[in-house]
N, C-alpha and C positions, 0 to 999 in steps of 0.2 A: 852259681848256677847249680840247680839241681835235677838229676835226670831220674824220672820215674821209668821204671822197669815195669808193663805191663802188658797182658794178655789179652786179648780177642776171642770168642769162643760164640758159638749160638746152638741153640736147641731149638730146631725145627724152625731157623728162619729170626728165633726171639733171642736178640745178640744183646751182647755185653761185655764192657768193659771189665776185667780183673786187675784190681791192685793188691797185691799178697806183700804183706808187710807185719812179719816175724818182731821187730821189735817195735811196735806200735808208734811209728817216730810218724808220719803222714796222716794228717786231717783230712777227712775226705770233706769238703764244705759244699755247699752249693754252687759256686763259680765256676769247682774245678770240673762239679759232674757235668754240669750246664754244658761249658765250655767242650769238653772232651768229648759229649757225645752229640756234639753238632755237626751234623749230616755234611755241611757244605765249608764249616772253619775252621772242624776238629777232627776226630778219627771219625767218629760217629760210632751211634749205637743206640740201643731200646733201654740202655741204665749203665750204671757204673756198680762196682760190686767191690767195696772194701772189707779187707780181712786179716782178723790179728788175730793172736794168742786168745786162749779160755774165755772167760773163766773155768773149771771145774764144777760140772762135769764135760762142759764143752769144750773140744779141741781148740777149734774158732770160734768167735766172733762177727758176724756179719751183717754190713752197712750198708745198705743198698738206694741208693738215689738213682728214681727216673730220669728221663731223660730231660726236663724241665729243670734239675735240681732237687727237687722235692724229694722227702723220706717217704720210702715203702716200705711197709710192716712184713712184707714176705713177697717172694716170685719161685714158682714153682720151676721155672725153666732156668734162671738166674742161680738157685740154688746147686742146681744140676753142674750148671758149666761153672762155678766156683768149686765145686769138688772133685771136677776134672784138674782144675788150674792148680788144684790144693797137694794132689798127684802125682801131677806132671811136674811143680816145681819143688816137689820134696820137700814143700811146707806138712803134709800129715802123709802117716804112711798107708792108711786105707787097710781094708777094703771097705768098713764101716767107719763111719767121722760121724760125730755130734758137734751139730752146727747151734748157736743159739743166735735167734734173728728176732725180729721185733715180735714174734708171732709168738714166740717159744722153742723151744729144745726143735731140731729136726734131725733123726736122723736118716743117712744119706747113706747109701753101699755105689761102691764104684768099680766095675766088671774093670778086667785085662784091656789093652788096646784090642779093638778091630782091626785098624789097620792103623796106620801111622798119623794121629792127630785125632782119634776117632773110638769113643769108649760110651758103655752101655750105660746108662747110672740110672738109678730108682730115688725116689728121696716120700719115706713117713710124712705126709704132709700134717697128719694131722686131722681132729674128725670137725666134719662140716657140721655146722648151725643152719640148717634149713629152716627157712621162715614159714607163715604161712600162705594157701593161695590166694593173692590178693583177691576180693574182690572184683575189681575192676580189672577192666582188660585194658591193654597200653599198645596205640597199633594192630588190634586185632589180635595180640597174642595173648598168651595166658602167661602170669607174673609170678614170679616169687625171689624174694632174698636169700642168698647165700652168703654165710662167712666164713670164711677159710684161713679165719686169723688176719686177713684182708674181706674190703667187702665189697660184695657182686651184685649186680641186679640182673637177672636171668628173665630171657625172652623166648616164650616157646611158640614158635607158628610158622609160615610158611618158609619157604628157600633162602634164606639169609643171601644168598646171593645179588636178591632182587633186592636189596638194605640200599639207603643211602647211607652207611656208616659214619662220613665224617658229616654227616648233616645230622645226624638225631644222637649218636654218642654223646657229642658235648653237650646238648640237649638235654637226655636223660641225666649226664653225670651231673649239672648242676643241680639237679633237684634236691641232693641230698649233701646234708651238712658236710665236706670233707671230700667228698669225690667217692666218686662210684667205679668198678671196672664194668663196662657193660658187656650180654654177653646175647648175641641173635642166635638162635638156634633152631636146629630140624631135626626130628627123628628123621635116622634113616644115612644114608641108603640102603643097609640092611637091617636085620637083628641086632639089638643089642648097640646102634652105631646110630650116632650125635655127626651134625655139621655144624661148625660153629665160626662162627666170625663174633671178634673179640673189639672191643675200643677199651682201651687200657688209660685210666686215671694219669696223667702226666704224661705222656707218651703220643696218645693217639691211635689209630689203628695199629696193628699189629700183626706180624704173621700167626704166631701162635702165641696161647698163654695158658702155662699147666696151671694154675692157681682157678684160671677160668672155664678150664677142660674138667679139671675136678669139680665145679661150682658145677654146670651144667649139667655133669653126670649125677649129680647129686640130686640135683633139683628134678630131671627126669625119672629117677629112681624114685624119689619120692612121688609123682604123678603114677607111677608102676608103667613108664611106657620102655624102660630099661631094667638088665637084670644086673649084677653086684658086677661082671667085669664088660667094661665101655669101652669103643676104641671112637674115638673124638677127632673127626676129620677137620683140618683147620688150611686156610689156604699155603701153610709151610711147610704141611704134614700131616700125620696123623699121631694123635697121643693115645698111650696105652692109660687106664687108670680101671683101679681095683677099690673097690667100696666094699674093705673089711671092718669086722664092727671096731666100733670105734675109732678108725682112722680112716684116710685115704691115699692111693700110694698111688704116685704118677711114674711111669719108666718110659724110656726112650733114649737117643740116642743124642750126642752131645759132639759139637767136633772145632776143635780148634781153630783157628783161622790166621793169628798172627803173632808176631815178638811183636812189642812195639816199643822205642823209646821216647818219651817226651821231654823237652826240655822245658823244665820251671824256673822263672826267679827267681 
C-alpha cells in the first residue's frame, strides 16, 4: 500500500490538488487525477498539480491534469498554489522559483505568510498572442483569441451574469480542435475593471481562472477599452493582472486548505 502525501490549496475559489515529489518516484496518469479530483468519490478539485525536480534552469517541474484527467499546458491560479505548496513543504526555498510547465519557463515570487495558510504570490505568466477581431459577432458579442501558452476564446458584451455558461461553454469549446477555455466578459464596473465568468477546458465552470483573467485583460486592452493594470472580477474574487511589455503578471492571494493522506495500491 502506498500513501500519497498531498496538499489542497485554491486561488480565489480555483482549487487544486498538490503532489510535491522530490524524487520523481509517482506518475501522475489520468486515473489518478480523474479519480482524486472527483467532487463526490474523491477529495475533489478544479486539477491535480504534480511536481518534481528541474530540469536546470528550472527548480520544478510541473504536471498539471484537469480535473477530467486531461494535460493542461499551464493554469495561472494552479501555478500560484503549487509555489505556495513548494514553500510550505520545503521542497524550494523561495522567494523566486522557476517553474517549467508545458507553456514554458514561469517565473513565480512567493510573499511571507499573511496569516497562517495564506501567502501573496505573483507568477510572469508570460506574453499573450492576441488574435485578431473576428469578424463576426458570436452571441452578440465582439470576439477574439487569446494565447496564453494555453488557448482562450474571449467574449466581450453584456453582464456575463446573464450567461448560460454551462449551456454555450461546451458549445463554444467544441468548436475548436483541442478545446477551448472560454471566457464572457464586461467592462466595468469601474475604470480599468473586467467581469468575467470563465468555462475552463476539462473542468467546466469555474470560480476563477488567472490564465483567463490575463486572456481578457489582454484582449480588452487590445479593443483600448482597458489600460496596462486590470483588476478582473470573477465570481471567487477578484484578480490583480499587469500588461508589461512583453509579459503578463497575474498576483493574488493563494490559501491552503488541507493535509491530505491518500491510500494507493
Amino acid at each position: 500500500m502506498t500513501v500519497l502525501h498531498l496538499t489542497k490549496h485554491h486561488a480565489l475559489g480555483n482549487d487544486f490538488l498538490v503532489l510535491l515529489d522530490p524524487d520523481d518516484r509517482v506518475p501522475l496518469g489520468m486515473e489518478l487525477a480523474r479519480s482524486l479530483c472527483d467532487r463526490h468519490r474523491g477529495v475533489g478539485a478544479d486539477g491535480m498539480i504534480h511536481a518534481r525536480p528541474g530540469p536546470p534552469p528550472a527548480d520544478v517541474t510541473m504536471t498539471l491534469r484537469n480535473a477530467d484527467g486531461g494535460v493542461a499546458e499551464m493554469s495561472g491560479n494552479g501555478i500560484r498554489c503549487l509555489a505556495q505548496a513548494l514553500v510550505d513543504g520545503a521542497m524550494c526555498g523561495g522567494p523566486e522559483l522557476e517553474v517549467a510547465t508545458g507553456a514554458g519557463l514561469r517565473r513565480v515570487t512567493v510573499d511571507n505568510e499573511i496569516e497562517v495558510g495564506v501567502r501573496r504570490v505573483s507568477v510572469d505568466m508570460g506574453p499573450a498572442t492576441v488574435g485578431p477581431d473576428q469578424p463576426q459577432q458570436c452571441l452578440g458579442r465582439r470576439v477574439r483569441t487569446v494565447d496564453m501558452g494555453n488557448p482562450h476564446l474571449v467574449l466581450l458584451g453584456p453582464d456575463p451574469r446573464e450567461v448560460e455558461v454551462a449551456e454555450l461553454g461546451p458549445q463554444l469549446e467544441a468548436l475548436t480542435p483541442g478545446g477551448v477555455n472560454v471566457e464572457f466578459v464586461m467592462v466595468g464596473p469601474g475604470t480599468d475593471e473586467l467581469t468575467l465568468r470563465v468555462w475552463e477546458r476539462g473542468v467546466g465552470e469555474t470560480l476563477a481562472c488567472g490564465t483567463g483573467a490575463g486572456a481578457a485583460a489582454a484582449a480588452a486592452h487590445g479593443w483600448g477599452l482597458v489600460g496596462p493594470t486590470v483588476t478582473v472580477h470573477q465570481p471567487g474574487g477578484a484578480a490583480e493582472i499587469e500588461l508589461r511589455p512583453g509579459t503578463i503578471v497575474l498576483s493574488g492571494l493563494t490559501q491552503r486548505i488541507a493535509r491530505i493522506e491518500v491510500d494507493q495500491p
